[in-house]
N, C-alpha and C positions, 0 to 999 in steps of 0.2 A: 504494500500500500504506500501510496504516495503520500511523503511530511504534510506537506502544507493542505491534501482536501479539506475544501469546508471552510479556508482560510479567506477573506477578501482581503486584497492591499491593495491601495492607491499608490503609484507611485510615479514622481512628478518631479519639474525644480517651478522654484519661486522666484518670484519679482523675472528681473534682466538675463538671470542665468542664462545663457544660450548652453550653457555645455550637457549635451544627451548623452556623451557616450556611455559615460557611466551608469546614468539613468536606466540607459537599452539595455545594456549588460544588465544588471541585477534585473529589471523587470524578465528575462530570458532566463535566467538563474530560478528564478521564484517558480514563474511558469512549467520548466521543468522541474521542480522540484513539488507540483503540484495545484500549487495556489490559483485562485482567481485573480487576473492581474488588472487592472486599470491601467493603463499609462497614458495620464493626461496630457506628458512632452512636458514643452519649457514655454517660457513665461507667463504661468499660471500668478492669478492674484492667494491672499490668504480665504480671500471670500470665494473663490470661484473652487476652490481647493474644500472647502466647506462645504459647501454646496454639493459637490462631487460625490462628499463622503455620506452628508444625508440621503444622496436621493440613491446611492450604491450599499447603506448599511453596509459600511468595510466596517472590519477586527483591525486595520492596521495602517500608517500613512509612513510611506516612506517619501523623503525628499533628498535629490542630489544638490549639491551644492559647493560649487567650487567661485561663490564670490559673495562679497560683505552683504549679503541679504540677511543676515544673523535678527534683527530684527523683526522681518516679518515670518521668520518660522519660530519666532516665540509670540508674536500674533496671531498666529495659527493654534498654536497651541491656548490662548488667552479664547479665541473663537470657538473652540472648542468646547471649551468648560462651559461657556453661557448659553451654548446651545443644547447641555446635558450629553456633551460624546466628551468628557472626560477621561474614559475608560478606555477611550480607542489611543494606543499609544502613538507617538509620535517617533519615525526613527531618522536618523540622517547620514549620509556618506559622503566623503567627495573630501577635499583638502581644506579643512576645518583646522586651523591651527586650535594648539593642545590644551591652550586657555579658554577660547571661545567653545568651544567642546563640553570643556566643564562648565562652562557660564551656562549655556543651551540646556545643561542637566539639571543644573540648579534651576532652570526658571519652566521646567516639565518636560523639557525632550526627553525621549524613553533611557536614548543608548545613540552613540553616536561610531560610526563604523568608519576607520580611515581606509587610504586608497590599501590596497594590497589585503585587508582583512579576507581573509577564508570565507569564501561561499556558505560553508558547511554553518560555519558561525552563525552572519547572514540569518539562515533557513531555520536552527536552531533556537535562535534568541525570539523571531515569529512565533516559533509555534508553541513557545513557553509562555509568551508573553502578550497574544494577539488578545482582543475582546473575546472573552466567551471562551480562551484558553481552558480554565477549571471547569469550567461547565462542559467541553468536548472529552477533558481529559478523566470526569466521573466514569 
């Protein structure tokens, strides 16, 4: 059986980011590893990214991110909370220097993934951690 059945993730970049490679990679990683995938591309807003995950009920939001948009993926995650998806984590990848990384945690990103991290990691951290985790894993 496949990790991720049953899982939904959005996975997207924020604000100006133009860089997908990343992005395409892990959404292609996820997707074979099971998952439902979303990928919304690049220059998505925090609201349209919102929007995404209400009208898809995802368990998961991933975002690539290889430039200073550090504040609207903790808008996103602020958007979140007021809309009751709290519980859907937030995760991010891309070249996040190692401070901004922990800033991101401290203000509710789930877990933050640098370039080179193991797929396996990745797929692992999802399915421990996705909305509705405890409830699939009863």
């Amino acid at each position: 059986m496949l990790k991720g059945k049953g899982i939904k993730v959005i996975v997207s970049m924020i604000g100006l980011d133009g860089h997908t490679t990343g992005g395409e990679i892990v959404a292609r990683v996820l997707r074979d590893a099971g998952f439902e995938v979303i990928y919304l591309g690049a220059t998505q807003t925090p609201e349209m990214i919102l929007q995404a995950a209400i009208q898809e009920d995802v368990d998961v939001i991933g975002i690539s991110s290889h430039a200073s948009n550090y504040l609207q993926i903790e808008y996103l995650v602020e958007l979140l909370r007021k809309n009751g998806m709290a519980d859907v984590p937030v995760i991010c990848g891309g070249n996040i220097p190692k401070h901004v990384a922990n800033q991101l945690k401290g203000r509710g990103v789930a877990e933050v993934f640098p370039p080179g991290s193991p797929s396996s990691d990745i797929v692992g951290y999802i399915v421990e951690n996705a909305r509705g985790a405890r409830r699939r894993s009863a």
